[in-house]
C-alpha positions as CSV (number, residue, x, y, z in Angstrom):
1,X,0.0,0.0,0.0
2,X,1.4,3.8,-1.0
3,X,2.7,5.4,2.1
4,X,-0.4,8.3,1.2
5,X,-2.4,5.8,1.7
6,X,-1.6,4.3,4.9
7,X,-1.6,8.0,6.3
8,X,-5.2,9.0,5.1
9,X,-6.4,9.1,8.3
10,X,-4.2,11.4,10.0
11,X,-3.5,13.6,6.9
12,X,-7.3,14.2,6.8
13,X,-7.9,14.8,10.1
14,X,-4.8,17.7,9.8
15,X,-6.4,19.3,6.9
16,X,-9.7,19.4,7.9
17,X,-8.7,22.1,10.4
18,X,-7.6,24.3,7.4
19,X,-11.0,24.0,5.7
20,X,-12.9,27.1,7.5
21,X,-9.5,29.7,6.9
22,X,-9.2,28.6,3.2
23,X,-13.3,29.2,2.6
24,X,-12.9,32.4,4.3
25,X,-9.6,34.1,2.6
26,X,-11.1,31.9,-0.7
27,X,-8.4,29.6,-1.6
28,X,-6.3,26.9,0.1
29,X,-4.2,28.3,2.9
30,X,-0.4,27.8,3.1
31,X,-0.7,25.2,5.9
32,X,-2.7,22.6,3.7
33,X,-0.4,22.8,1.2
34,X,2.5,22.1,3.2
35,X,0.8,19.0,4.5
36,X,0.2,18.0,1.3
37,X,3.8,18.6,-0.4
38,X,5.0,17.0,2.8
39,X,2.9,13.9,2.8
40,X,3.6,13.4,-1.2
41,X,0.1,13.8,-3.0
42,X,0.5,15.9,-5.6
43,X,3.7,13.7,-6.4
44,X,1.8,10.1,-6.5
45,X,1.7,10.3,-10.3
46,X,4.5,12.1,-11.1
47,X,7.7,9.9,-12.9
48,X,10.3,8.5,-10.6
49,X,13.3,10.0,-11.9
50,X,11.8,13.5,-11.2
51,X,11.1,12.6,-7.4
52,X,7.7,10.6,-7.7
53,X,6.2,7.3,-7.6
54,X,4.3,6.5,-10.6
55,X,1.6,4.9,-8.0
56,X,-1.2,2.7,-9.0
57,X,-4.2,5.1,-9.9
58,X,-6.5,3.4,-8.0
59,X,-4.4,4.1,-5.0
60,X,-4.5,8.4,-6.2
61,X,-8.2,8.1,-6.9
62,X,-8.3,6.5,-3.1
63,X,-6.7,9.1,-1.8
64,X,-8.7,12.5,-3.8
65,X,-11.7,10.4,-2.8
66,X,-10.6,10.4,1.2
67,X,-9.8,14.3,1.4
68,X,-12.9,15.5,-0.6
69,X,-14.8,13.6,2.1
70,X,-12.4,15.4,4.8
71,X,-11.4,18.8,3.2
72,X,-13.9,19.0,0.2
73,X,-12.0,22.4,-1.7
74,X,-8.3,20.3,-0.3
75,X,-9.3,17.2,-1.8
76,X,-10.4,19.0,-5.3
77,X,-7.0,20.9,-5.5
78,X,-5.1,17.0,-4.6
79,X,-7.1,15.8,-7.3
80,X,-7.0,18.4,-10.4
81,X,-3.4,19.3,-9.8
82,X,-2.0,16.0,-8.7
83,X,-3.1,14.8,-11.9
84,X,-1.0,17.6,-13.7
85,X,1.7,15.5,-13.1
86,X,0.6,12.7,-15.1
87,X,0.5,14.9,-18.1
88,X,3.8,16.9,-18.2
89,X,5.3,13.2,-17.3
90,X,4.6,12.5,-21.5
91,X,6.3,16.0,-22.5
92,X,9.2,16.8,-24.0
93,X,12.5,16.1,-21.1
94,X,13.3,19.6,-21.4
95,X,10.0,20.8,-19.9
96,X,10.3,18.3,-17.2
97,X,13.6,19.6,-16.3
98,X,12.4,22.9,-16.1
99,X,9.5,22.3,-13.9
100,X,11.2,20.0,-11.5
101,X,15.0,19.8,-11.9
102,X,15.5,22.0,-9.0
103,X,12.2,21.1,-7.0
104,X,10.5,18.0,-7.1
105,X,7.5,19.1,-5.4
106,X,6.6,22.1,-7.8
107,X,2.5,22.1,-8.6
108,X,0.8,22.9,-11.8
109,X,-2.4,24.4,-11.9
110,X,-4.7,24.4,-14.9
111,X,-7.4,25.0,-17.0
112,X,-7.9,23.1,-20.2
113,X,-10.7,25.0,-22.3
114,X,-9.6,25.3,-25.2
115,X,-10.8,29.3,-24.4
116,X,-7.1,30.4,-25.5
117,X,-5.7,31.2,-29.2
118,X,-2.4,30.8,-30.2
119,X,-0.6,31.9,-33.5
120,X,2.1,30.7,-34.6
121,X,5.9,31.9,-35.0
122,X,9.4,30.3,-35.8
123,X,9.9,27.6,-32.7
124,X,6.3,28.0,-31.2
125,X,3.4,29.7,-30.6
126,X,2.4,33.3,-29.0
127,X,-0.9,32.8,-26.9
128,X,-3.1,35.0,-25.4
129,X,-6.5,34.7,-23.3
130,X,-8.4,34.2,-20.0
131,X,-8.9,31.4,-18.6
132,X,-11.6,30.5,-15.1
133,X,-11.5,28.1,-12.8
134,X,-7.5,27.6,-12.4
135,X,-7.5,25.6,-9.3
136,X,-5.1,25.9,-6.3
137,X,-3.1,28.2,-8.7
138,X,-1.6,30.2,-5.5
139,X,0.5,27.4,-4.5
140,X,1.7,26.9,-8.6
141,X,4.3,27.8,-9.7
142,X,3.1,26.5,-13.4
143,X,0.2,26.2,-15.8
144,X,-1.0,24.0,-18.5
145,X,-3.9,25.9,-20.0
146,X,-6.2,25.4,-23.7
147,X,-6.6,26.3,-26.6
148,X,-6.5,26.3,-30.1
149,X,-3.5,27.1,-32.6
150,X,-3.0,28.0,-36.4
151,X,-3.0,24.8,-38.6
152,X,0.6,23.6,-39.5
153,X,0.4,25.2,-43.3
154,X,-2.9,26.4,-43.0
155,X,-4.5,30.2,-43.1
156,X,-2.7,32.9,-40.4
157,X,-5.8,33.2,-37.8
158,X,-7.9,30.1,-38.6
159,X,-7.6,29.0,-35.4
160,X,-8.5,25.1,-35.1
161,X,-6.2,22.7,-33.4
162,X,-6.7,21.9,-30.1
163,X,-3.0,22.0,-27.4
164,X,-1.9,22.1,-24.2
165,X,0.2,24.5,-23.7
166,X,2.7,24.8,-20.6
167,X,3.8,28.3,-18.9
168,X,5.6,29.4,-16.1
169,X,4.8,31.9,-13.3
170,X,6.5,34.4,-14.8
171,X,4.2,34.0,-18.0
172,X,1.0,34.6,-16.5
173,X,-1.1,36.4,-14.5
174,X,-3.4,35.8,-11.4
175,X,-6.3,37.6,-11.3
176,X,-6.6,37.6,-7.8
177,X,-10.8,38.9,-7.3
178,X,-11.5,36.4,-10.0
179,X,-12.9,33.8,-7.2
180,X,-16.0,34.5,-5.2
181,X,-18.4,31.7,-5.6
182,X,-21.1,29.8,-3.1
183,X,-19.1,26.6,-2.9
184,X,-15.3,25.0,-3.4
185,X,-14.4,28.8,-2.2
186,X,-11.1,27.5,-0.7
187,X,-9.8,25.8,-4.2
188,X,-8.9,29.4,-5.1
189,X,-10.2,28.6,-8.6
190,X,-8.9,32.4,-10.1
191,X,-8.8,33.5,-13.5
192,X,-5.4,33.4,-15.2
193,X,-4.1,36.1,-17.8
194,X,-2.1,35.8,-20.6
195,X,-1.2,38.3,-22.8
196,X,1.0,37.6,-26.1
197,X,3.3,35.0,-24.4
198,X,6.0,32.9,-26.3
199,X,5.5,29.1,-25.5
200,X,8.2,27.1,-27.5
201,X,7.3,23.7,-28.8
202,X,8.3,21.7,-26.6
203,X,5.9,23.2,-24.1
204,X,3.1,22.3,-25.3
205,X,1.2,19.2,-26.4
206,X,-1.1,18.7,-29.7
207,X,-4.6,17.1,-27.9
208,X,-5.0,14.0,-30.3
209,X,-1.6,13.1,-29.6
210,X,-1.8,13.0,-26.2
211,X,-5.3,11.1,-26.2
212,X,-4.1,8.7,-28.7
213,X,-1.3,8.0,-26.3
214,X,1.9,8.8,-28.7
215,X,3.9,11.0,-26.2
216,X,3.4,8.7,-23.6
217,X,5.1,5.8,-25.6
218,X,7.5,8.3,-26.9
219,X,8.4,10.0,-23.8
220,X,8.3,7.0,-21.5
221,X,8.2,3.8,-23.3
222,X,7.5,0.7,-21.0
223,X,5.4,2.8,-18.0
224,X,1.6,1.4,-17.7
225,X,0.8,4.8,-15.6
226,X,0.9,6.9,-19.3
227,X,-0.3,4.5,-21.2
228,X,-4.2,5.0,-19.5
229,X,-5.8,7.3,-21.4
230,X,-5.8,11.2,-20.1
231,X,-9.3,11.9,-21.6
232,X,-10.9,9.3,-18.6
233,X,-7.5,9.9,-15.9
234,X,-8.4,13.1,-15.6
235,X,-12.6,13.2,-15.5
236,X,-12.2,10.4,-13.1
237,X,-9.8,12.9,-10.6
238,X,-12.9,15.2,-10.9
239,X,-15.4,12.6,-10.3
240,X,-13.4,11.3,-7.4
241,X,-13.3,14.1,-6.0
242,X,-16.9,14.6,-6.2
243,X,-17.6,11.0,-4.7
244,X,-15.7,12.3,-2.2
245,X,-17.4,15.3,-1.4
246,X,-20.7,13.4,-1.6
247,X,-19.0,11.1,0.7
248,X,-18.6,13.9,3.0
249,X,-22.0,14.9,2.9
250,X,-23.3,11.4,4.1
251,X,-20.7,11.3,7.0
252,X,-21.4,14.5,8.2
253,X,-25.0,14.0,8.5
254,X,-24.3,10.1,10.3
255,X,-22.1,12.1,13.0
256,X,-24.9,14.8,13.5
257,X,-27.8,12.2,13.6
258,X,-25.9,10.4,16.7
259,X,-27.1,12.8,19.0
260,X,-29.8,14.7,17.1
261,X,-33.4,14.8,18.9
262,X,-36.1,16.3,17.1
263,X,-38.7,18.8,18.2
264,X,-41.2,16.4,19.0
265,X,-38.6,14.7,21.3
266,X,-37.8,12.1,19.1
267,X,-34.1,11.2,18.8
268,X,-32.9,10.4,14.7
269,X,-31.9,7.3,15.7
270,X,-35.0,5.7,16.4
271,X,-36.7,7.6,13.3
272,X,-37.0,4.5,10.9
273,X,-37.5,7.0,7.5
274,X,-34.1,8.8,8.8
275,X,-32.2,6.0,9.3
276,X,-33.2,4.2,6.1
277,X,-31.9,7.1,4.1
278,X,-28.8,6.7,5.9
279,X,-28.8,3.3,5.0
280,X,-29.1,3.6,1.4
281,X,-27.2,6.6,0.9
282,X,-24.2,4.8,2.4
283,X,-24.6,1.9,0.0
284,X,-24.6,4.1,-2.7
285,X,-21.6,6.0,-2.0
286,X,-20.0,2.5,-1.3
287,X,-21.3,1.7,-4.8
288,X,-20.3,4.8,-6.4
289,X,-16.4,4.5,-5.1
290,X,-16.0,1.1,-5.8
291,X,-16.8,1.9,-9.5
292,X,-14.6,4.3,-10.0
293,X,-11.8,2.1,-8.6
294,X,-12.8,-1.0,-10.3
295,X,-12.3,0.9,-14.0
296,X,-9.4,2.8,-13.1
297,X,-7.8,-0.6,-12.1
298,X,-9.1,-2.5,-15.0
299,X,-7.7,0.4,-17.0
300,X,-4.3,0.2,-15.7
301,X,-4.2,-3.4,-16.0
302,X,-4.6,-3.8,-19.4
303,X,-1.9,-1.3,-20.3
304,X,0.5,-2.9,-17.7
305,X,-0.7,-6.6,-19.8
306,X,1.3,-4.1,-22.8
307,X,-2.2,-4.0,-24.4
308,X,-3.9,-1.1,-25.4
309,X,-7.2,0.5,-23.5
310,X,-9.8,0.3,-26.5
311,X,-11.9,3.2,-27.0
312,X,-15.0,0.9,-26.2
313,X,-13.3,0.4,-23.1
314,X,-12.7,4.2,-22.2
315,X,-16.6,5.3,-22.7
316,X,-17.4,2.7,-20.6
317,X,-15.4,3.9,-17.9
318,X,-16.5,7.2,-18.7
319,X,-20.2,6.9,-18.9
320,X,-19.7,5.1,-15.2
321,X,-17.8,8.1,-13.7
322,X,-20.8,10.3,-14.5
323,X,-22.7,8.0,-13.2
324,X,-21.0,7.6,-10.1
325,X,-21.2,11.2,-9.7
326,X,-24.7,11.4,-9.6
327,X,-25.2,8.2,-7.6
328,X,-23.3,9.7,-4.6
329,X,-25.0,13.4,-5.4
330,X,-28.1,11.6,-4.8
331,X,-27.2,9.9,-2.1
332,X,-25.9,13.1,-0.2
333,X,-29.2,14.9,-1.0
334,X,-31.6,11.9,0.2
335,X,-29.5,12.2,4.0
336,X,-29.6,16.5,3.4
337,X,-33.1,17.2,3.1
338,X,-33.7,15.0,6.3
339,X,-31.0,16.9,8.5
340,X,-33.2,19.8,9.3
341,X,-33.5,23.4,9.6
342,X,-30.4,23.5,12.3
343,X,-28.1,22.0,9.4
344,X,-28.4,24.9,7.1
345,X,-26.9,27.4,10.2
346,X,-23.0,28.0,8.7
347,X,-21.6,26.7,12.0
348,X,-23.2,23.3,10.9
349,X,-20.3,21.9,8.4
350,X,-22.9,19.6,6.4
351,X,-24.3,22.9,4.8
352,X,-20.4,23.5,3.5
353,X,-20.3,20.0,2.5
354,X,-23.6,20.6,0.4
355,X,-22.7,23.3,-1.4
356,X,-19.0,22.4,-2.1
357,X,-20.4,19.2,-3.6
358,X,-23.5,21.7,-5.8
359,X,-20.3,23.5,-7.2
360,X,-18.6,20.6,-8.4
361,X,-21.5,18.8,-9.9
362,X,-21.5,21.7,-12.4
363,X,-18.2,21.1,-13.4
364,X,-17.8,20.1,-17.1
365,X,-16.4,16.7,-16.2
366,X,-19.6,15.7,-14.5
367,X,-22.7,17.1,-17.0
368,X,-24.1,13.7,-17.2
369,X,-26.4,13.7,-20.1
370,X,-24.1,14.2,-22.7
371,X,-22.0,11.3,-21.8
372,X,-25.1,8.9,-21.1
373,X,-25.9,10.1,-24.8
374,X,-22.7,9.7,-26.7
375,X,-21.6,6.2,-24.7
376,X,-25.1,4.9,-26.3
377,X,-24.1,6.3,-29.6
378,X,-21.2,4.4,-29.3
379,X,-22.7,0.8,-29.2
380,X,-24.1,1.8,-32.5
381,X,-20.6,3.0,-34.4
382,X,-22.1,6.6,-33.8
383,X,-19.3,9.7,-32.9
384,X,-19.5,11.3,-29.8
385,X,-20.4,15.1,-30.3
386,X,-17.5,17.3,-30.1
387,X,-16.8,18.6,-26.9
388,X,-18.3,15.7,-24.9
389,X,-15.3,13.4,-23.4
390,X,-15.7,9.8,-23.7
C-alpha cells in the first residue's frame, strides 16, 4: 500500500482544520499545502526520476476520494493538480527539467478549455486569453492551460487545433478577485491572464496526440501509468473528488444524527425513514467508489498486460464516472433534506459540505447527459459530439 495511503487518516484529520481559513480568505491556505507537499500527494503520479512514484491510480483516486470527504476544496486541489503531473510526465525532457529539476514538489495548476488562441511563429506559438477556474493556482508555480493554434500550413488566424500548452509563473497572471463563488471557495479557482506570451514547442502538447497515447510511448516507453488514457484519468480525478465530497455529505449527516433529537422529542436514531436514508445513501456511495476504482484498475491493468485500452473500453469507464457522480450526489441529498433546519446554520459543516459538492457537480467533467448520450451512440458505431469526453 502507497505510504499516502496508509496516512489518510491522520492527513485528513490535519487538513480538515484548514478548511474554514481557506473558505474564508477563498483559496487553500499555506498550511494545507504544506501537509500536502509534505505527505507526497501531488507527487503520487508524477515519474520516478523526477522525485515521484508513478503509484497505481487506484491508489491516487483512493486518496482524492478520502480528502474530498475530509477537506472538500483540499481534496479537489489533490485531485486536479496532482493529476498535472501525469500529463507533463509524457512531455518533451526539457520541460520536465524545467519544472522539477530543481524542486520536485513544484505544482501545476490548470485549465484546459480550449478558451485560448495561439498563433504561430518560428519555434512556437504566442498565446493569449483568460482562462476561469484555475484551481489551487496560488501554491503553482506552473500552468497548462487550452486552446486552439493556427493549422501547421494552413490560413494565419484560422484558429482550429486543439493543445496544451505549458507556462511558467512568470508568464501569466493571477487575477486575484476572479474567485468568489457559493461553494469549493477555498480551491482558489482564479482566473489566469495571458497576454501575447511565447510558448516554444516543446511546451506544449497537440490534444490528439496526447489522447491517442503517442507521447506517452515516446516519452516513456514501458510505464503502464501513461499509457491510460488522459481523456478518462483526468474526468475520473474530478469525479473522485466529487464521490468524495458526496461522501462527505453522508458522513457528516451520520455524526450529527448520533445525537440529534427532534422537536417532538424524538431522537434520529430511532426515526425508521431517517435511518433508512442513511442506510441507502451509504450503500450508494459504497457503490459509487467502488466503480470508479474497479475501471481505473481494469484500465491500468490492461496497459500494464502491454495491451492497449480500446476506445469501447474508455466510454465505458466514462459513462460510469458520471454516473458515479450522480449516484453519490443523490445519495448526499436523500441524508440533506432530512437533516433539518439546524443543518443549514453555517456553524453546521454539512451545509459546507452541500454546497461544495453543488459547485462541483456543475463542473464540465460531471454534466451527465451528454456522456449517457454519446456512450449509447457508441454501441451503434455513432461519434461522440464534439466537446463531450468519452
Amino acid at each position: 500500500m502507497h505510504a499516502v495511503v496508509q496516512d489518510l487518516q491522520s492527513l485528513g484529520d490535519d487538513l480538515a482544520q484548514e478548511v474554514s481559513e481557506g473558505e474564508s480568505r477563498g483559496s487553500m491556505t499555506d498550511e494545507a499545502a504544506r501537509l500536502l507537499r509534505e505527505a507526497g500527494v501531488v507527487r503520487m503520479l508524477q515519474p520516478k526520476d523526477f522525485g515521484g512514484d508513478e503509484a497505481h491510480p487506484r491508489e491516487f483516486f483512493e486518496t482524492v476520494m478520502e480528502l474530498a470527504a475530509r477537506a472538500p476544496s483540499i481534496g479537489w486541489v489533490s485531485g486536479v493538480v496532482g493529476v498535472h503531473p501525469f500529463e507533463f510526465a509524457q512531455a518533451d525532457i526539457r520541460l520536465q527539467e524545467e519544472v522539477w529539476g530543481d524542486d520536485i514538489d513544484t505544482w501545476i495548476a490548470s485549465p484546459y478549455a480550449f478558451i485560448g488562441r495561439a498563433k504561430r511563429v518560428e519555434g512556437g506559438f504566442i498565446l493569449s486569453g483568460q482562462w476561469p477556474f484555475s484551481s489551487g493556482t496560488d501554491h503553482c508555480k506552473w500552468v497548462v492551460l487550452g486552446g486552439r493554434a493556427e493549422k501547421q500550413g494552413g490560413p494565419q488566424g484560422e484558429f482550429t487545433e486543439p493543445y496544451h500548452f505549458m507556462l511558467p509563473r512568470a508568464d501569466y497572471e493571477i487575477l486575484q478577485d476572479s474567485w468568489k463563488v457559493m461553494g469549493l471557495a477555498g480551491t482558489g479557482s482564479k482566473d489566469v491572464l495571458v497576454n501575447e506570451a511565447f510558448v516554444p514547442d516543446y511546451r506544449t502538447l497537440e490534444v490528439g496526440r496526447l489522447n491517442s497515447r503517442d507521447y506517452a510511448s515516446k516519452n516513456r516507453p514501458g510505464c503502464a501509468l501513461y499509457q491510460v488514457p488522459f481523456d478518462l484519468f483526468f474526468p475520473g480525478a474530478i469525479a473522485a473528488a466529487t464521490v468524495g465530497i458526496a461522501d462527505g455529505v453522508v458522513r457528516q449527516f451520520s455524526e450529527y444524527s448520533r445525537d440529534r433529537v427532534s422537536r417532538m422529542g424524538i431522537k434520529a436514531t430511532q426515526n425508521p425513514y431517517h435511518m433508512s436514508a442513511l442506510g441507502a445513501a451509504i450503500a450508494d456511495i459504497d457503490a459509487a467508489r467502488q466503480q470508479l476504482l474497479a475501471d481505473i484498475t481494469e484500465a491500468y491493468d490492461v496497459a500494464a498486460s502491454g495491451e492497449r485500452v480500446s476506445s469501447a473500453m474508455q466510454a465505458r469507464a466514462r459513462v460510469h464516472q458520471v454516473r458515479a457522480v450522480h449516484r453519490a450526489a443523490d445519495a448526499a441529498a436523500s441524508v440533506f433534506k432530512n437533516a433539518g433546519g439546524n443543518a443549514n446554520r453555517l456553524s453546521n459543516p454539512i451545509q459546507r459540505q452541500w454546497r461544495d459538492l453543488s459547485v462541483a457537480l456543475g463542473h464540465a467533467c460531471n454534466v451527465a447527459d451528454p456522456v449517457y448520450a454519446a456512450f449509447a451512440g457508441s454501441l451503434y458505431g455513432i461519434p461522440a459530439p464534439a466537446g463531450v469526453i468519452i
